[in-house]
C-alpha positions in Angstrom: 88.0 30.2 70.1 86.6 32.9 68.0 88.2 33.9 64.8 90.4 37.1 65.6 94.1 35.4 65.9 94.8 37.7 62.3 93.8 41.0 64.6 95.6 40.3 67.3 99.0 41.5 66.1 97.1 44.6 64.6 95.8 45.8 67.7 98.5 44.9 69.6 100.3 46.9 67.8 98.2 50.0 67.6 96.7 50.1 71.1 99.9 49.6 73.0 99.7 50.9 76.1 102.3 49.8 78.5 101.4 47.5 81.2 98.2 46.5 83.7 100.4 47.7 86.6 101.4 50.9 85.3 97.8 51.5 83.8 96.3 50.6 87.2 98.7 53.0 89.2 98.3 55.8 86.8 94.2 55.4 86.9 94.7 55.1 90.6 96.7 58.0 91.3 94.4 60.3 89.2 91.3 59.2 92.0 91.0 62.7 93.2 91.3 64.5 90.4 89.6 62.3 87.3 86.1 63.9 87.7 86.6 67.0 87.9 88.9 66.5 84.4 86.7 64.2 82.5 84.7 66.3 80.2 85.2 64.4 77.1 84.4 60.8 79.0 81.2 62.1 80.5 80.2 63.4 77.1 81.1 59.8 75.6 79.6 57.8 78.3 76.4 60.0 78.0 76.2 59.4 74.6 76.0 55.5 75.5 73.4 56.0 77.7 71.1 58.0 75.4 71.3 55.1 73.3 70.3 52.3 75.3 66.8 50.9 74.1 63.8 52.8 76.2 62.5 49.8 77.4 65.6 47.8 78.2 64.6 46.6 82.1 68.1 44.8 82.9 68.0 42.7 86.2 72.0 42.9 86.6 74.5 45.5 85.5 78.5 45.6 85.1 80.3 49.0 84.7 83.4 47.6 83.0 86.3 50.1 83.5 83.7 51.8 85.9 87.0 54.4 87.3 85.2 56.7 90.0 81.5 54.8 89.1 80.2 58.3 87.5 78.3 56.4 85.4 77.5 53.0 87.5 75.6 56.1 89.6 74.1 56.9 86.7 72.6 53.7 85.7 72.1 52.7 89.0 69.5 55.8 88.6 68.4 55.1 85.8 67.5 51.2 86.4 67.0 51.4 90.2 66.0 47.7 90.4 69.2 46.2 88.5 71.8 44.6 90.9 74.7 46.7 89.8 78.2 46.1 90.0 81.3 48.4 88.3 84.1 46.5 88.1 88.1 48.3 87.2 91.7 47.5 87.6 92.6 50.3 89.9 92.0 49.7 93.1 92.5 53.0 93.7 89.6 53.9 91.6 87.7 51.7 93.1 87.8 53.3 96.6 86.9 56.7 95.5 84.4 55.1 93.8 83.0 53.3 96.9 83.2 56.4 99.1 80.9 58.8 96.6 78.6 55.9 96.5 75.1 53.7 97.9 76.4 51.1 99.4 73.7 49.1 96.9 76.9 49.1 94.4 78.8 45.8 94.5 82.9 47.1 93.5 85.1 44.6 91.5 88.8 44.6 91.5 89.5 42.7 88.0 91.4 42.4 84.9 88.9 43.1 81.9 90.7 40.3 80.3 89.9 37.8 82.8 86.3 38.5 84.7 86.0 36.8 87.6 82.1 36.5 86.3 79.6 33.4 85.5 79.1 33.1 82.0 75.6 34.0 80.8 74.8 36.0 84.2 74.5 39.5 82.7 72.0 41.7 81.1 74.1 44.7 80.4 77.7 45.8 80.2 78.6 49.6 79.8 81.8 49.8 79.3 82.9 54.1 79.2 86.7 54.7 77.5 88.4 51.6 79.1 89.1 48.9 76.0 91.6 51.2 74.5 94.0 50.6 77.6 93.9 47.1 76.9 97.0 45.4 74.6 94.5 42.4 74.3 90.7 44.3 73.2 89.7 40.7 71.8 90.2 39.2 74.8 88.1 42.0 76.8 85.2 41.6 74.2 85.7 37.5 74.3 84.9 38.3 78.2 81.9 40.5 77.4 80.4 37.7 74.9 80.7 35.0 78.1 79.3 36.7 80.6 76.4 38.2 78.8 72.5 37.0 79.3 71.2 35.7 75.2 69.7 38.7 74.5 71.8 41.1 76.9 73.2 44.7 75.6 77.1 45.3 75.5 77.3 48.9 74.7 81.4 50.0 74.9 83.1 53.4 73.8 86.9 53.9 72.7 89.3 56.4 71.8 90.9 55.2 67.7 93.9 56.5 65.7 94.0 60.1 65.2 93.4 61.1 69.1 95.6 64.0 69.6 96.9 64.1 66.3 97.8 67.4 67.3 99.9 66.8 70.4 101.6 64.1 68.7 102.6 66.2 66.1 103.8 69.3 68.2 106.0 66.5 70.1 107.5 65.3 66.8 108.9 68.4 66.5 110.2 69.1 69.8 111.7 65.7 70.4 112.1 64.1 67.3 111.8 59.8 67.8 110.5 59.6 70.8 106.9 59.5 71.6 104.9 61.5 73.8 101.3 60.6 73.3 99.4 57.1 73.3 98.7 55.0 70.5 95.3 53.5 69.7 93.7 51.4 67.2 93.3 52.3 63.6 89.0 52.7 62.9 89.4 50.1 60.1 90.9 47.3 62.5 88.5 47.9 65.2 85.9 47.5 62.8 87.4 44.8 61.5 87.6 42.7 64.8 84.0 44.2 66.1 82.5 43.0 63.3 84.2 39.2 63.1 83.7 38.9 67.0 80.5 40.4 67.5 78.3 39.5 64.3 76.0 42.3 64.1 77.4 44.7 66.2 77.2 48.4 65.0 80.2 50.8 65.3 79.5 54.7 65.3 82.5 56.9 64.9 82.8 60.4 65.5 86.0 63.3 65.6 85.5 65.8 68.7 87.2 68.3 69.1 87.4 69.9 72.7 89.0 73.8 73.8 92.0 74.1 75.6 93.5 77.8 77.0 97.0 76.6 75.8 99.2 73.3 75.4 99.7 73.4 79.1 95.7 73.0 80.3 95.6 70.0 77.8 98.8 68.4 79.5 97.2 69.0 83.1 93.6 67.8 82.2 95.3 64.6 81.3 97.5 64.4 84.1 94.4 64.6 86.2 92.7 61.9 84.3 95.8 59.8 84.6 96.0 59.6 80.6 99.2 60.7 80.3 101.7 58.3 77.7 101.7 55.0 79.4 104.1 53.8 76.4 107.0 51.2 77.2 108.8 53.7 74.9 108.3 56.4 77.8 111.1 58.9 78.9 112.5 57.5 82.4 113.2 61.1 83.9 111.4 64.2 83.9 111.2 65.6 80.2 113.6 68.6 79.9 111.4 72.2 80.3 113.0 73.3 76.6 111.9 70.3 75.2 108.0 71.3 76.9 108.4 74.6 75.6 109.3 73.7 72.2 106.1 71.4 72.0 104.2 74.2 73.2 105.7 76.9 70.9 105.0 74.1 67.8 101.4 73.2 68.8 98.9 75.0 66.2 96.8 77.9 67.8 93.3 79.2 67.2 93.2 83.0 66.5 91.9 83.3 70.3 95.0 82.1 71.2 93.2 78.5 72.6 94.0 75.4 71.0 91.8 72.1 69.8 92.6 68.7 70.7 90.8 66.2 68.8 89.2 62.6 69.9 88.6 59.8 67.4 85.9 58.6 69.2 84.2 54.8 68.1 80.9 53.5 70.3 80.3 49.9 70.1 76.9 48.3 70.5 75.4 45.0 70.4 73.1 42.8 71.5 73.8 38.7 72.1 71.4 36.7 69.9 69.3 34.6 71.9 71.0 31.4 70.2 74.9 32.3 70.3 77.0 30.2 70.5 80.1 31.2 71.4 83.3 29.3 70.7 
């Protein structure tokens, strides 16, 4: 196996998440809603795209984490002769997905961590804001490094330590103890495991900050992209509306009145030597 059993009880512990079931029902029930929400992941996922080499002619293509295939559309556009398949773990996704779409798309119900995939069979993963649900990322990448072609492109975004800094911290004041917003990985560790799994991969980080009207809009865009806190440390009944107003009173506010909530945002990219050897 590759050398990342020191990480795994870092980002274990920074990127938990709760578990597959509740991640998949979550993404699932958000179907309807997810595209018309998803500013920040289109922005993310089109930054991915603009950075794919010009003339990179893939024959096959997985969207990994592909959630209402926006972007396996998009590449399927963009290389209309690539066999093209998005693969996610909500089923519910999955069908939105297959209803907006050319029935050229192959869909995948699967667990990132365990692609039911040939090893060496593809030329590019995309993978758009979907490792940082995972408990396990070096599993998802150990998947990426089987099943790409030598010489194949894995480009992947995340979201890293510091998303919604602000929310968190309006939260910790309204209901001391118990968290509200989702944890992610610390930039240093997912550096740290990128660059022992993936020798030569490069790691691009950027903070964006995004408008809200108030505290409210930001909780419903994420209830429409079904990010809400998927935590095992979650509240079991509805949080009480003083507590909500007491977050919403403590959240800073721009002079407009609107509020900033900012995204740690890390892109991965690499490309599998012709000669890896994986073990």
């Amino acid at each position: 196996m590759s050398a990342y059993s020191d990480l795994t009880a870092i980002t274990r512990a920074e990127g938990g998440t709760g578990s597959k079931a509740c991640i998949a029902r979550g993404f699932g029930g958000a179907s309807q809603t997810y595209d018309s929400a998803s500013r920040l992941q289109k922005a993310m996922g089109d930054t991915m795209l603009a950075h794919l080499p010009e003339n990179l002619k893939p024959a096959t293509i997985l969207d990994l984490g592909c959630g209402t295939g926006w972007f396996t559309r998009k590449l399927a556009s963009q290389y209309p002769n690539a066999a093209i398949t998005g693969a996610d773990l909500a089923p519910g996704m999955l069908e939105q997905a297959k209803a907006s779409s050319s029935e050229t798309i192959r869909w995948l119900n699967a667990d990132a961590e365990q692609l039911p995939v040939r090893d060496n069979s593809t030329d590019l993963i995309f993978s758009n804001l979907m490792i940082q649900w995972s408990t396990r990322p070096e599993l998802v990448l150990a998947e990426c490094q089987r099943i790409l072609k030598p010489g194949g492109i894995l480009a992947i975004s995340t979201l890293l330590a510091g998303t919604l800094e602000e929310l968190k911290q309006a939260w910790a004041y309204a209901d001391p103890g118990r968290p509200h917003v989702n944890r992610f990985t610390h930039h240093t560790d997912w550096k740290r495991l990128t660059g022992q799994q993936l020798p030569g991969s490069t790691v691009e980080t950027a903070t964006l900050a995004l408008p809200y009207d108030s505290p409210m809009a930001l909780n419903r865009e994420l209830k429409h992209l079904g990010a809400v806190f998927k935590g095992e440390e979650r509240r079991r009944t509805i949080t009480a509306p003083g507590r909500f107003k007491a977050m919403c009173a403590a959240y800073p506010k721009q002079g407009n009145g609107e509020i900033i909530a900012s995204y740690h945002a890390g892109w991965l990219y690499w490309s599998k030597p012709s000669n890896y050897d994986f073990q």
